[in-house]
C-alpha positions as CSV (number, residue, x, y, z in Angstrom):
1,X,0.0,0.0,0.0
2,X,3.0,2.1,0.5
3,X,3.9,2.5,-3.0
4,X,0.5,3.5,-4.0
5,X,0.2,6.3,-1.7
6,X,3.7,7.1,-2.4
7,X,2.4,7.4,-6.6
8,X,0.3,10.7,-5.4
9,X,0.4,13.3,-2.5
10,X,-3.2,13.6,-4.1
11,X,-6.3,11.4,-3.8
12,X,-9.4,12.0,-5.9
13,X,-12.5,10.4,-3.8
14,X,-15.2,9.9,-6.6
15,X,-18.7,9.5,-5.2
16,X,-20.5,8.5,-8.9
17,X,-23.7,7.4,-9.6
18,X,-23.6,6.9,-13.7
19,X,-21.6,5.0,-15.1
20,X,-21.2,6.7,-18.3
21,X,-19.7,9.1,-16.5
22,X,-16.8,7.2,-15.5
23,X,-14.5,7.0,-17.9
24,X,-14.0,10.7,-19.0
25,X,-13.9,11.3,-15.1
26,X,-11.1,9.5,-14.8
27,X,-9.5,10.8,-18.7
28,X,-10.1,14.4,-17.0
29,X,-8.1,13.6,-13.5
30,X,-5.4,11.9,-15.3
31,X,-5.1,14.6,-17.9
32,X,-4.7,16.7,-14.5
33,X,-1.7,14.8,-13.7
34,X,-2.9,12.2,-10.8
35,X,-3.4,8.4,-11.6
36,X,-4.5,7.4,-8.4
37,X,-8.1,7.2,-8.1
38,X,-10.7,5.8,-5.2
39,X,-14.1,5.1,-6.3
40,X,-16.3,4.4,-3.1
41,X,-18.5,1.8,-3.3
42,X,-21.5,4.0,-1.9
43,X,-23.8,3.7,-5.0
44,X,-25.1,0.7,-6.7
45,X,-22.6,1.7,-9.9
46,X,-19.6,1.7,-7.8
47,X,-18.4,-1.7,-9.1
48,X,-19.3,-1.2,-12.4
49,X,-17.7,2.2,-12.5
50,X,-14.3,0.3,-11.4
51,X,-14.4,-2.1,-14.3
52,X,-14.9,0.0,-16.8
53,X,-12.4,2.4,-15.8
54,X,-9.7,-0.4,-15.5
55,X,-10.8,-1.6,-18.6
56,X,-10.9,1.3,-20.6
57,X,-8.2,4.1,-18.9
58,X,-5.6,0.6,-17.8
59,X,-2.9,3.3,-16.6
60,X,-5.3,4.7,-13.8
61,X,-5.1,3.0,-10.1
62,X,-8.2,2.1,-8.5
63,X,-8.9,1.6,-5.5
64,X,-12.4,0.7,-4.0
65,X,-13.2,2.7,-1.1
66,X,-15.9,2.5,1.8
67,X,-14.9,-1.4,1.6
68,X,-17.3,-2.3,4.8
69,X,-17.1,-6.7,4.8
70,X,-15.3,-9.0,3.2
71,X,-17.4,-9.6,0.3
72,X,-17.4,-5.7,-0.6
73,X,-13.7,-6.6,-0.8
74,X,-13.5,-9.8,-2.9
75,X,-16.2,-7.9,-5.2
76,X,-13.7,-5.4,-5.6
77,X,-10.5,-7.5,-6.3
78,X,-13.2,-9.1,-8.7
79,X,-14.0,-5.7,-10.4
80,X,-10.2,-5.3,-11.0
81,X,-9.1,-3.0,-8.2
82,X,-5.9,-2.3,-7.6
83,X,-6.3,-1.0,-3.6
84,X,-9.3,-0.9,-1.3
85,X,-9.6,1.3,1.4
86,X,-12.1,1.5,5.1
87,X,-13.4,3.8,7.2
88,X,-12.3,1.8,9.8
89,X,-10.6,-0.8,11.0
90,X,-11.3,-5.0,10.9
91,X,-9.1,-7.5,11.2
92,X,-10.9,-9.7,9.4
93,X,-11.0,-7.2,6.6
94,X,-7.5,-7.0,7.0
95,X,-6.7,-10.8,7.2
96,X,-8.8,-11.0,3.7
97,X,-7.0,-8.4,2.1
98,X,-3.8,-10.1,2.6
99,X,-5.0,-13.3,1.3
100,X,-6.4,-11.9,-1.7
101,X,-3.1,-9.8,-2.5
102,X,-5.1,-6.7,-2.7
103,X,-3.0,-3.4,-0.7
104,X,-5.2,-2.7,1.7
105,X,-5.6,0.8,3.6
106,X,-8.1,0.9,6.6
107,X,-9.1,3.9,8.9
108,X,-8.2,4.9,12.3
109,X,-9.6,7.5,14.0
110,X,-7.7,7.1,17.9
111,X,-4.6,5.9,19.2
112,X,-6.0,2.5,20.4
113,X,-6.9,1.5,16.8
114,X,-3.5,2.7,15.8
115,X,-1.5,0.3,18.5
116,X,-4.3,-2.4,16.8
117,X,-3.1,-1.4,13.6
118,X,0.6,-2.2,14.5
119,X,-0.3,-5.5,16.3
120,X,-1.6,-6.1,12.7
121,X,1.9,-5.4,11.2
122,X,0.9,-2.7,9.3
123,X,2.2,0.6,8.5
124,X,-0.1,2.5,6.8
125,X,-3.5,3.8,7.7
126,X,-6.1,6.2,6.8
127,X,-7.1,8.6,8.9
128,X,-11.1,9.5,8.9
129,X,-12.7,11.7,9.4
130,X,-9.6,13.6,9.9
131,X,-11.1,17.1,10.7
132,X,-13.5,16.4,12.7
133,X,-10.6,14.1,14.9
134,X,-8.6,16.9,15.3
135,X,-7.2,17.7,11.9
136,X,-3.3,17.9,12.0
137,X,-2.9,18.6,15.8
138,X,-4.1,15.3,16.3
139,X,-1.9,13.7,13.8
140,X,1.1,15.6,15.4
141,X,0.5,14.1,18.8
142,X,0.0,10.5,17.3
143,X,3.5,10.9,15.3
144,X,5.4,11.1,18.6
145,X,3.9,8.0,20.0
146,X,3.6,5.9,17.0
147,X,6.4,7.0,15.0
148,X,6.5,4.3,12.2
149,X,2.8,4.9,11.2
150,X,2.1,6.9,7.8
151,X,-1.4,8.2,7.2
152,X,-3.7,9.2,4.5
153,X,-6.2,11.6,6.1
154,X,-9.5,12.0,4.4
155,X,-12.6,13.6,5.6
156,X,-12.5,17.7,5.4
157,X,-9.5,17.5,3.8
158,X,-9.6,20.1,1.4
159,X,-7.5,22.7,-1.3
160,X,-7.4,25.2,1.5
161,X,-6.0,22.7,4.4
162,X,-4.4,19.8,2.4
163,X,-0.9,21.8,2.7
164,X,-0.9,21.7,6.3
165,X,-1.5,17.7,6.5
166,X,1.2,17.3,3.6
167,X,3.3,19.6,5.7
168,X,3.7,16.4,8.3
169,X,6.5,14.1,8.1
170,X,4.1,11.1,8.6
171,X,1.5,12.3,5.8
172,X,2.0,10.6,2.4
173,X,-1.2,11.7,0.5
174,X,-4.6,13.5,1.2
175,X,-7.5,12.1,0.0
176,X,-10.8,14.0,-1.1
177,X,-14.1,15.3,-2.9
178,X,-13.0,18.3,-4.0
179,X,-10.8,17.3,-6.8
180,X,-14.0,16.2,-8.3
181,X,-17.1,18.1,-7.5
182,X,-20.2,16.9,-8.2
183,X,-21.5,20.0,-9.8
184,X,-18.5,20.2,-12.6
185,X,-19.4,15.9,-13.2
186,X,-22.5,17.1,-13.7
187,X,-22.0,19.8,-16.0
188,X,-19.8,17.2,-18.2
189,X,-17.1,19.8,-17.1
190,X,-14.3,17.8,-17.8
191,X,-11.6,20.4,-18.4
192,X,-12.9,22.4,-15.0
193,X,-11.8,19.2,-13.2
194,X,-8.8,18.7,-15.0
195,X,-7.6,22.4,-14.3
196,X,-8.6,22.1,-10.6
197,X,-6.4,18.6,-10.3
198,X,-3.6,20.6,-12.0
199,X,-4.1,23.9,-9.9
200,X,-4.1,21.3,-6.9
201,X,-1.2,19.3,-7.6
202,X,1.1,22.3,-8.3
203,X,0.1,24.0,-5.0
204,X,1.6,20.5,-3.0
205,X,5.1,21.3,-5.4
Protein backbone atom coordinates (compact mmCIF):
# COMPACT_ATOMS: atom_id res chain seq x y z
CA UNK A 1 0.00 0.00 0.00
CA UNK A 2 2.98 2.06 0.50
CA UNK A 3 3.87 2.49 -2.99
CA UNK A 4 0.51 3.46 -4.00
CA UNK A 5 0.22 6.30 -1.65
CA UNK A 6 3.72 7.14 -2.39
CA UNK A 7 2.40 7.39 -6.58
CA UNK A 8 0.26 10.72 -5.40
CA UNK A 9 0.40 13.27 -2.49
CA UNK A 10 -3.20 13.63 -4.12
CA UNK A 11 -6.25 11.38 -3.81
CA UNK A 12 -9.41 11.97 -5.87
CA UNK A 13 -12.45 10.38 -3.84
CA UNK A 14 -15.19 9.95 -6.55
CA UNK A 15 -18.68 9.55 -5.18
CA UNK A 16 -20.50 8.53 -8.88
CA UNK A 17 -23.69 7.40 -9.56
CA UNK A 18 -23.62 6.92 -13.74
CA UNK A 19 -21.61 4.99 -15.08
CA UNK A 20 -21.21 6.71 -18.32
CA UNK A 21 -19.68 9.08 -16.50
CA UNK A 22 -16.85 7.20 -15.55
CA UNK A 23 -14.46 7.03 -17.93
CA UNK A 24 -13.99 10.67 -19.01
CA UNK A 25 -13.94 11.26 -15.14
CA UNK A 26 -11.07 9.46 -14.81
CA UNK A 27 -9.54 10.75 -18.67
CA UNK A 28 -10.06 14.39 -16.99
CA UNK A 29 -8.12 13.56 -13.54
CA UNK A 30 -5.41 11.89 -15.31
CA UNK A 31 -5.11 14.56 -17.85
CA UNK A 32 -4.66 16.72 -14.53
CA UNK A 33 -1.66 14.79 -13.68
CA UNK A 34 -2.94 12.23 -10.77
CA UNK A 35 -3.42 8.45 -11.64
CA UNK A 36 -4.47 7.37 -8.38
CA UNK A 37 -8.07 7.24 -8.10
CA UNK A 38 -10.67 5.77 -5.18
CA UNK A 39 -14.11 5.12 -6.27
CA UNK A 40 -16.26 4.37 -3.11
CA UNK A 41 -18.54 1.82 -3.28
CA UNK A 42 -21.48 4.02 -1.87
CA UNK A 43 -23.85 3.71 -4.97
CA UNK A 44 -25.08 0.65 -6.72
CA UNK A 45 -22.63 1.71 -9.88
CA UNK A 46 -19.62 1.67 -7.78
CA UNK A 47 -18.39 -1.74 -9.14
CA UNK A 48 -19.27 -1.20 -12.42
CA UNK A 49 -17.66 2.23 -12.53
CA UNK A 50 -14.34 0.34 -11.44
CA UNK A 51 -14.42 -2.11 -14.26
CA UNK A 52 -14.88 -0.04 -16.81
CA UNK A 53 -12.40 2.42 -15.82
CA UNK A 54 -9.72 -0.44 -15.49
CA UNK A 55 -10.78 -1.63 -18.60
CA UNK A 56 -10.87 1.33 -20.55
CA UNK A 57 -8.22 4.10 -18.93
CA UNK A 58 -5.58 0.63 -17.83
CA UNK A 59 -2.88 3.27 -16.58
CA UNK A 60 -5.27 4.66 -13.77
CA UNK A 61 -5.09 2.99 -10.12
CA UNK A 62 -8.23 2.06 -8.49
CA UNK A 63 -8.92 1.65 -5.54
CA UNK A 64 -12.40 0.70 -3.96
CA UNK A 65 -13.22 2.68 -1.11
CA UNK A 66 -15.87 2.49 1.81
CA UNK A 67 -14.94 -1.43 1.62
CA UNK A 68 -17.33 -2.33 4.82
CA UNK A 69 -17.13 -6.74 4.81
CA UNK A 70 -15.29 -9.02 3.24
CA UNK A 71 -17.35 -9.63 0.28
CA UNK A 72 -17.39 -5.72 -0.61
CA UNK A 73 -13.70 -6.56 -0.77
CA UNK A 74 -13.50 -9.84 -2.89
CA UNK A 75 -16.18 -7.91 -5.16
CA UNK A 76 -13.74 -5.37 -5.55
CA UNK A 77 -10.53 -7.47 -6.32
CA UNK A 78 -13.24 -9.09 -8.67
CA UNK A 79 -13.98 -5.67 -10.38
CA UNK A 80 -10.24 -5.26 -10.98
CA UNK A 81 -9.10 -3.04 -8.19
CA UNK A 82 -5.92 -2.29 -7.61
CA UNK A 83 -6.27 -0.95 -3.58
CA UNK A 84 -9.27 -0.91 -1.27
CA UNK A 85 -9.62 1.33 1.42
CA UNK A 86 -12.12 1.52 5.07
CA UNK A 87 -13.43 3.83 7.25
CA UNK A 88 -12.34 1.81 9.75
CA UNK A 89 -10.59 -0.77 10.95
CA UNK A 90 -11.28 -4.99 10.94
CA UNK A 91 -9.11 -7.50 11.18
CA UNK A 92 -10.88 -9.69 9.35
CA UNK A 93 -10.97 -7.15 6.58
CA UNK A 94 -7.45 -7.03 7.00
CA UNK A 95 -6.70 -10.78 7.20
CA UNK A 96 -8.77 -11.03 3.68
CA UNK A 97 -6.99 -8.35 2.06
CA UNK A 98 -3.83 -10.11 2.58
CA UNK A 99 -4.98 -13.27 1.31
CA UNK A 100 -6.41 -11.93 -1.72
CA UNK A 101 -3.11 -9.79 -2.53
CA UNK A 102 -5.10 -6.66 -2.65
CA UNK A 103 -2.96 -3.44 -0.71
CA UNK A 104 -5.23 -2.71 1.67
CA UNK A 105 -5.57 0.80 3.63
CA UNK A 106 -8.08 0.88 6.63
CA UNK A 107 -9.13 3.87 8.95
CA UNK A 108 -8.24 4.89 12.31
CA UNK A 109 -9.60 7.47 14.04
CA UNK A 110 -7.75 7.06 17.88
CA UNK A 111 -4.62 5.94 19.21
CA UNK A 112 -5.99 2.51 20.38
CA UNK A 113 -6.88 1.49 16.84
CA UNK A 114 -3.49 2.71 15.76
CA UNK A 115 -1.46 0.28 18.49
CA UNK A 116 -4.34 -2.38 16.82
CA UNK A 117 -3.11 -1.45 13.56
CA UNK A 118 0.63 -2.18 14.55
CA UNK A 119 -0.29 -5.53 16.32
CA UNK A 120 -1.58 -6.15 12.66
CA UNK A 121 1.91 -5.37 11.19
CA UNK A 122 0.95 -2.75 9.25
CA UNK A 123 2.23 0.60 8.52
CA UNK A 124 -0.11 2.54 6.80
CA UNK A 125 -3.45 3.85 7.74
CA UNK A 126 -6.12 6.24 6.80
CA UNK A 127 -7.12 8.64 8.94
CA UNK A 128 -11.08 9.49 8.90
CA UNK A 129 -12.70 11.68 9.44
CA UNK A 130 -9.63 13.65 9.92
CA UNK A 131 -11.07 17.11 10.73
CA UNK A 132 -13.47 16.40 12.65
CA UNK A 133 -10.61 14.15 14.90
CA UNK A 134 -8.60 16.87 15.29
CA UNK A 135 -7.23 17.65 11.87
CA UNK A 136 -3.26 17.86 11.98
CA UNK A 137 -2.88 18.59 15.81
CA UNK A 138 -4.10 15.26 16.31
CA UNK A 139 -1.93 13.74 13.76
CA UNK A 140 1.12 15.62 15.43
CA UNK A 141 0.49 14.13 18.80
CA UNK A 142 -0.02 10.49 17.30
CA UNK A 143 3.47 10.93 15.28
CA UNK A 144 5.37 11.14 18.62
CA UNK A 145 3.85 8.05 19.95
CA UNK A 146 3.60 5.93 16.97
CA UNK A 147 6.41 7.00 15.01
CA UNK A 148 6.47 4.30 12.21
CA UNK A 149 2.83 4.89 11.17
CA UNK A 150 2.09 6.89 7.79
CA UNK A 151 -1.36 8.17 7.25
CA UNK A 152 -3.69 9.19 4.51
CA UNK A 153 -6.24 11.58 6.11
CA UNK A 154 -9.46 11.97 4.43
CA UNK A 155 -12.62 13.65 5.64
CA UNK A 156 -12.54 17.73 5.42
CA UNK A 157 -9.45 17.50 3.83
CA UNK A 158 -9.60 20.15 1.38
CA UNK A 159 -7.50 22.68 -1.27
CA UNK A 160 -7.37 25.17 1.55
CA UNK A 161 -5.98 22.73 4.45
CA UNK A 162 -4.39 19.85 2.36
CA UNK A 163 -0.94 21.81 2.65
CA UNK A 164 -0.93 21.71 6.27
CA UNK A 165 -1.48 17.66 6.49
CA UNK A 166 1.21 17.27 3.63
CA UNK A 167 3.34 19.60 5.73
CA UNK A 168 3.73 16.44 8.26
CA UNK A 169 6.51 14.10 8.09
CA UNK A 170 4.12 11.10 8.65
CA UNK A 171 1.55 12.26 5.75
CA UNK A 172 2.03 10.60 2.37
CA UNK A 173 -1.23 11.74 0.46
CA UNK A 174 -4.58 13.45 1.20
CA UNK A 175 -7.50 12.06 0.02
CA UNK A 176 -10.81 14.00 -1.07
CA UNK A 177 -14.14 15.28 -2.91
CA UNK A 178 -13.01 18.28 -3.97
CA UNK A 179 -10.79 17.33 -6.76
CA UNK A 180 -13.98 16.24 -8.28
CA UNK A 181 -17.12 18.08 -7.49
CA UNK A 182 -20.19 16.93 -8.23
CA UNK A 183 -21.52 20.00 -9.78
CA UNK A 184 -18.47 20.21 -12.55
CA UNK A 185 -19.37 15.94 -13.22
CA UNK A 186 -22.55 17.06 -13.72
CA UNK A 187 -22.01 19.78 -16.02
CA UNK A 188 -19.75 17.23 -18.17
CA UNK A 189 -17.09 19.82 -17.09
CA UNK A 190 -14.27 17.84 -17.78
CA UNK A 191 -11.65 20.41 -18.40
CA UNK A 192 -12.90 22.44 -14.97
CA UNK A 193 -11.82 19.20 -13.22
CA UNK A 194 -8.75 18.68 -14.99
CA UNK A 195 -7.65 22.43 -14.26
CA UNK A 196 -8.58 22.05 -10.61
CA UNK A 197 -6.35 18.61 -10.28
CA UNK A 198 -3.57 20.56 -12.01
CA UNK A 199 -4.07 23.95 -9.90
CA UNK A 200 -4.10 21.26 -6.87
CA UNK A 201 -1.20 19.33 -7.59
CA UNK A 202 1.08 22.34 -8.34
CA UNK A 203 0.11 24.04 -5.04
CA UNK A 204 1.62 20.48 -3.03
CA UNK A 205 5.11 21.26 -5.41
Amino acid sequence: MLAILQKSPLIPVVVLEEEHLAVPLAQAILAGGISVIEVTLRTPAALNIIKQIKAQVPQAIIGAGTVLTCEQLELAKAAGADFAVSPGLSSELVKAAQELKLPYLPGIATATEAMWVQELKLSAVKFFPAEALGGVKTLQAFSQVFPALVYCPTGGVNLHNMLDYLALPQVLAVGGTWLTPLELIKQQDWSAITQLVKKSLALVS
